[in-house]
DRENGUPA-430052 format. One record per residue (C-alpha): residue in three letters; residue number from 1; x, y, z. Coordinates in nm, 4 decimals. Each point is the difference from the previous one (the first is absolute). Layout:
BEGIN
[atom 'Ala',NUM,[X,Y,Z]]
...
***
This chain:
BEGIN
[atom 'Unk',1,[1.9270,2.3845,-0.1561]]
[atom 'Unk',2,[0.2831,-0.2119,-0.1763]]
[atom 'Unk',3,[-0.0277,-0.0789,-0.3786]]
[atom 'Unk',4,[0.0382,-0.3612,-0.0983]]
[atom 'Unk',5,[0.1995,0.0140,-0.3349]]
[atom 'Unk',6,[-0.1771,-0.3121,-0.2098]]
[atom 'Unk',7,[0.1369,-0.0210,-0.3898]]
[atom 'Unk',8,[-0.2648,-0.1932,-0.2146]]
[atom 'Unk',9,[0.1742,-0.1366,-0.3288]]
[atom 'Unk',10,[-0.2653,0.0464,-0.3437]]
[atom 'Unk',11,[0.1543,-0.2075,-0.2750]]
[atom 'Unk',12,[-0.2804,0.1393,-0.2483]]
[atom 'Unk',13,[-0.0197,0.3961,0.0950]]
[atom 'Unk',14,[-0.2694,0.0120,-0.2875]]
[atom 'Unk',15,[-0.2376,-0.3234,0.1671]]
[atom 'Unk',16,[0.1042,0.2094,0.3300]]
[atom 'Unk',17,[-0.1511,0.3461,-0.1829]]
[atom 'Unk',18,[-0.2368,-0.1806,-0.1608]]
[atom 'Unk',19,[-0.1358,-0.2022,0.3272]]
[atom 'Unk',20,[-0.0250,0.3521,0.1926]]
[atom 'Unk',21,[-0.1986,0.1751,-0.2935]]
[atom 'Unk',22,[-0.2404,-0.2333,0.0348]]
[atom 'Unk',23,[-0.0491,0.0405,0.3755]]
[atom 'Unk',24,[-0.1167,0.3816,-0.0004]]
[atom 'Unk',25,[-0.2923,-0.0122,-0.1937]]
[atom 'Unk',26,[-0.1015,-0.1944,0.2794]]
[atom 'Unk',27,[0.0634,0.2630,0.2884]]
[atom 'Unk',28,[-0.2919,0.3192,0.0423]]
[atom 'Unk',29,[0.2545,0.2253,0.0961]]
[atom 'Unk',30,[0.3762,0.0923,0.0201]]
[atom 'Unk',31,[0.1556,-0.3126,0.1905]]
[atom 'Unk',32,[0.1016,0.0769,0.3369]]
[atom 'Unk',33,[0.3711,-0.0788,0.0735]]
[atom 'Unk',34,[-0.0839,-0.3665,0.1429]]
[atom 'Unk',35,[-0.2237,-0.0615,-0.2701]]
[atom 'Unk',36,[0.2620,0.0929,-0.2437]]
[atom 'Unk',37,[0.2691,-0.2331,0.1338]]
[atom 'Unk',38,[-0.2526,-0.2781,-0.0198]]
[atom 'Unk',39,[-0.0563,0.0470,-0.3492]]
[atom 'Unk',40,[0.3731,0.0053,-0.0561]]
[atom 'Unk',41,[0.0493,-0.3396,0.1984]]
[atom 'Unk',42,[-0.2573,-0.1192,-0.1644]]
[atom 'Unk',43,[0.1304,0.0973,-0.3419]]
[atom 'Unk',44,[0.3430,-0.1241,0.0651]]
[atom 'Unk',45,[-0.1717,-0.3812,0.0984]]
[atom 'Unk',46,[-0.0683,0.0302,0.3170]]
[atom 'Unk',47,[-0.3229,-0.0353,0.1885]]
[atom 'Unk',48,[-0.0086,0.3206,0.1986]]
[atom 'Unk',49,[0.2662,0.2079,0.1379]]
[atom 'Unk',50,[0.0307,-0.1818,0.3627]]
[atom 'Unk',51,[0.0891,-0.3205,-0.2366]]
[atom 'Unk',52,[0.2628,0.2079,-0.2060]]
[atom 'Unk',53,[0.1487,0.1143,0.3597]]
[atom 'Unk',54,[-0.0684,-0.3624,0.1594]]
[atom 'Unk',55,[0.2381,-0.1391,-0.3454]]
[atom 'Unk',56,[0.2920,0.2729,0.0793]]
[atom 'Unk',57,[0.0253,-0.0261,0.3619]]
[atom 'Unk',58,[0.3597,-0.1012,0.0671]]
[atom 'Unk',59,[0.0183,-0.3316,0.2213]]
[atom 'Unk',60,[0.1341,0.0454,0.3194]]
[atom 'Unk',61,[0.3531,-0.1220,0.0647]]
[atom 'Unk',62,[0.1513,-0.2498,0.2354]]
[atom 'Unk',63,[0.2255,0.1284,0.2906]]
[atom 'Unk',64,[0.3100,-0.2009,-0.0920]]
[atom 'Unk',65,[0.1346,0.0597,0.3544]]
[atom 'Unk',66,[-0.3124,-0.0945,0.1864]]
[atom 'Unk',67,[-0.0191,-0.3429,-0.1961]]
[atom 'Unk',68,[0.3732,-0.0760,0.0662]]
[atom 'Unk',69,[-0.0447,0.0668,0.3325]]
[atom 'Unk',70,[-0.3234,-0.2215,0.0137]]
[atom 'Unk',71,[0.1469,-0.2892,-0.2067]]
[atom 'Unk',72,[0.2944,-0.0303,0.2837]]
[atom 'Unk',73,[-0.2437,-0.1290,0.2459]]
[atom 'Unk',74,[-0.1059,-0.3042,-0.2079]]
[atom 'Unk',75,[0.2317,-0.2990,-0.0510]]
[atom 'Unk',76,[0.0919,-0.1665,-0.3424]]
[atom 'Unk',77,[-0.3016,-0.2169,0.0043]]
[atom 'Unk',78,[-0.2213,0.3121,0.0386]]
[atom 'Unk',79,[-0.0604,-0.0509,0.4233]]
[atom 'Unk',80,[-0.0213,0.3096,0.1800]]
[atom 'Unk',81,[0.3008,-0.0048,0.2455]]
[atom 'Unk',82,[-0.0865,0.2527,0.2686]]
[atom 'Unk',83,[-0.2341,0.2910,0.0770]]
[atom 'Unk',84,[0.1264,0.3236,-0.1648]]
[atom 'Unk',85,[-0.0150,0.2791,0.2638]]
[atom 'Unk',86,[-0.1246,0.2898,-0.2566]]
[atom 'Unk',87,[-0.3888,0.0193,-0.0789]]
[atom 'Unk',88,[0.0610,0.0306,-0.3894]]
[atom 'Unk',89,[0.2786,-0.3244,-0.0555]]
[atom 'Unk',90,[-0.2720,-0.2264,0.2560]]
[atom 'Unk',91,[-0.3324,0.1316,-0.2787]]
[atom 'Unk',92,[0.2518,-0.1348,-0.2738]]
[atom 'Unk',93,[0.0976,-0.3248,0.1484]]
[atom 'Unk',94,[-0.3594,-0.0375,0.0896]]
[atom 'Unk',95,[-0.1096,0.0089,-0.3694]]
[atom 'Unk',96,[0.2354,-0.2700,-0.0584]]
[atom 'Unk',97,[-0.2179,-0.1937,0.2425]]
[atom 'Unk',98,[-0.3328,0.1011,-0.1353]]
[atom 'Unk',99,[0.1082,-0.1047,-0.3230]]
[atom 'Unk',100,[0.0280,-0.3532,0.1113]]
[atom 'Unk',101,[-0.3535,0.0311,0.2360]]
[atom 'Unk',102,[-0.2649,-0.2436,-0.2477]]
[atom 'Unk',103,[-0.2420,0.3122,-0.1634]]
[atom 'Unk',104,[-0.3670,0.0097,0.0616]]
[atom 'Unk',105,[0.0334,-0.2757,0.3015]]
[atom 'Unk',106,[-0.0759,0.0427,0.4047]]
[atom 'Unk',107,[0.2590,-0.1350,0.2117]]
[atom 'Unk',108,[-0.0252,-0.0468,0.3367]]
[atom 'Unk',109,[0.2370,0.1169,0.2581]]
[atom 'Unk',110,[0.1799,-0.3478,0.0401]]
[atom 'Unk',111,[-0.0044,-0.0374,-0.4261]]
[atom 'Unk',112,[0.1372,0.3549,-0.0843]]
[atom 'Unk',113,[0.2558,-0.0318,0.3207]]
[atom 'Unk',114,[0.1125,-0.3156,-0.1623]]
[atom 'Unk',115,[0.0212,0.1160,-0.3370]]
[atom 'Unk',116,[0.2255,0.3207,0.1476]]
[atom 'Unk',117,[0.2117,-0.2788,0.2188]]
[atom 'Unk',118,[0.1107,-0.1695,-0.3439]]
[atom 'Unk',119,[0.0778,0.2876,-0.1522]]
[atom 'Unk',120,[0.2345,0.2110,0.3056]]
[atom 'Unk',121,[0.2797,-0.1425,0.2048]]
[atom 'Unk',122,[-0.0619,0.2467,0.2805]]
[atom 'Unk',123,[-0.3028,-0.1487,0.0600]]
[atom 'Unk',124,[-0.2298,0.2631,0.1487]]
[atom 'Unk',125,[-0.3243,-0.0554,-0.2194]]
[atom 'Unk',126,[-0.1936,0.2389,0.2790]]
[atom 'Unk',127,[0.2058,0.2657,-0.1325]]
[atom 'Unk',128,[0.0016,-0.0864,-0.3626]]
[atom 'Unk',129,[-0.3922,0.0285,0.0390]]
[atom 'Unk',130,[-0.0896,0.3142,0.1614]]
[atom 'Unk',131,[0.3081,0.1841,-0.2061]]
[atom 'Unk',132,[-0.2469,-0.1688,-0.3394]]
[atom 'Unk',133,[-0.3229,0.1353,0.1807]]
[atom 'Unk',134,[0.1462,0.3187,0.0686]]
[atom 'Unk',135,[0.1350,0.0670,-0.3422]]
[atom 'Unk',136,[-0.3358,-0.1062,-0.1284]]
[atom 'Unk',137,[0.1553,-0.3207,-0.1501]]
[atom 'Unk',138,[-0.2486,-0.2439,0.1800]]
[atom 'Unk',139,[-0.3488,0.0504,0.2056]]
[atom 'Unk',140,[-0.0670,-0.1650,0.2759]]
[atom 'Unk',141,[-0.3647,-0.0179,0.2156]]
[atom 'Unk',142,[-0.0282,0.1690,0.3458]]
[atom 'Unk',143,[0.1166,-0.3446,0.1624]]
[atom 'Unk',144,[0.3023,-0.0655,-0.2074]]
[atom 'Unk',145,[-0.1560,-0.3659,-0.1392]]
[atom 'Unk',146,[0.0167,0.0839,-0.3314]]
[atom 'Unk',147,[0.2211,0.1036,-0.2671]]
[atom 'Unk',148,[-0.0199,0.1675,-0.3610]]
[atom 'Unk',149,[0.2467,0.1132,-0.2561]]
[atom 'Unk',150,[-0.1212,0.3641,-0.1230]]
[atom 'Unk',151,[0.0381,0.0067,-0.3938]]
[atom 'Unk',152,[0.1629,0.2862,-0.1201]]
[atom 'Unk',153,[0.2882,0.1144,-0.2095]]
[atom 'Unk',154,[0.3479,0.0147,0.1837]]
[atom 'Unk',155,[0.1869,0.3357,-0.0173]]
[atom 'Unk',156,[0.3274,0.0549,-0.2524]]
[atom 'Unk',157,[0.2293,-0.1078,0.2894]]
[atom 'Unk',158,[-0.1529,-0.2931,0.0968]]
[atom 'Unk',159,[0.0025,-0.1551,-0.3319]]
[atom 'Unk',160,[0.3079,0.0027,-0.0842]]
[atom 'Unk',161,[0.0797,-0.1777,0.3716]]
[atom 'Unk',162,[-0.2565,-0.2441,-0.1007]]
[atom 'Unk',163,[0.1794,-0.0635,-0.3115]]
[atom 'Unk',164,[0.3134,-0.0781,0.1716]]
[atom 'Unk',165,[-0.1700,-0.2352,0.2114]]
[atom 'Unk',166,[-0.2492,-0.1638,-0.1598]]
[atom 'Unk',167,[-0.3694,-0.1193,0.0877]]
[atom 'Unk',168,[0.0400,-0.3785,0.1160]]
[atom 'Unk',169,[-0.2423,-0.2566,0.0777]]
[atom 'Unk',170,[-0.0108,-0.0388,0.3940]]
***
């Protein structure tokens, strides 16, 4: 099993000492080793220790590469050109895409292949739509007649394409 390193910063060492003192009365016996980080988090600010490793997780970084190669398929205006031929550039552009999809709305096939239309110059909004269902981007029923933006956080990569191309109004 690895060992994450995580570095806690006490500006007060005697609150800190202080703060943990007053923990152990509270405990029947010897902590266990879980139960003593806990009371060190805790000590330290924290709530517990998954919210002291939750504050020192390092955020994941953006492929540079992966978004150059993504942001050559869009034009100046921000419309996706053609249909990149790797799996991993086509999730990317297709964020783009999402980002401009109206949240918490259904769409039906006609509305969210008219919404794609304005936005590519290809114009294949079949594609566009099962690459977005695929990735898990947008849900559709069995019979394809409705449409729905899924809400969730876009990965490292993806944000900083959507920041070259910004969310529009369509």
């Amino acid at each position: 099993m690895t060992r994450d390193t995580i570095s806690i910063e006490i500006s007060d060492l005697s609150q800190f000492a202080r703060s943990l003192r007053s923990q152990l009365p509270e405990l029947n016996d010897k902590p266990s080793h879980v139960e003593m980080l806990s009371l060190v988090a805790r000590a330290a600010g924290y709530r517990n220790y998954q919210h002291l490793r939750a504050r020192n997780t390092p955020t994941p970084k953006a492929d540079g590469r992966r978004v150059t190669r993504a942001a050559a398929h869009f034009d100046d205006a921000g419309h996706l050109l053609r249909w990149p031929g790797k799996t991993a550039i086509q999730a990317l552009c297709l964020w783009v895409l999402w980002a401009r999809l109206p949240a918490r709305q259904t769409l039906s096939e006609r509305e969210i292949s008219q919404l794609i239309d304005t936005q590519t110059v290809f114009r294949d909004a079949a594609q566009i739509r099962r690459g977005m269902v695929e990735h898990g981007l947008v849900t559709r029923n069995l019979d394809g007649s409705a449409y729905q933006r899924v809400e969730q956080a876009p990965p490292p990569e993806a944000r900083a394409l959507m920041v070259q191309f910004p969310r529009r109004e369509v």
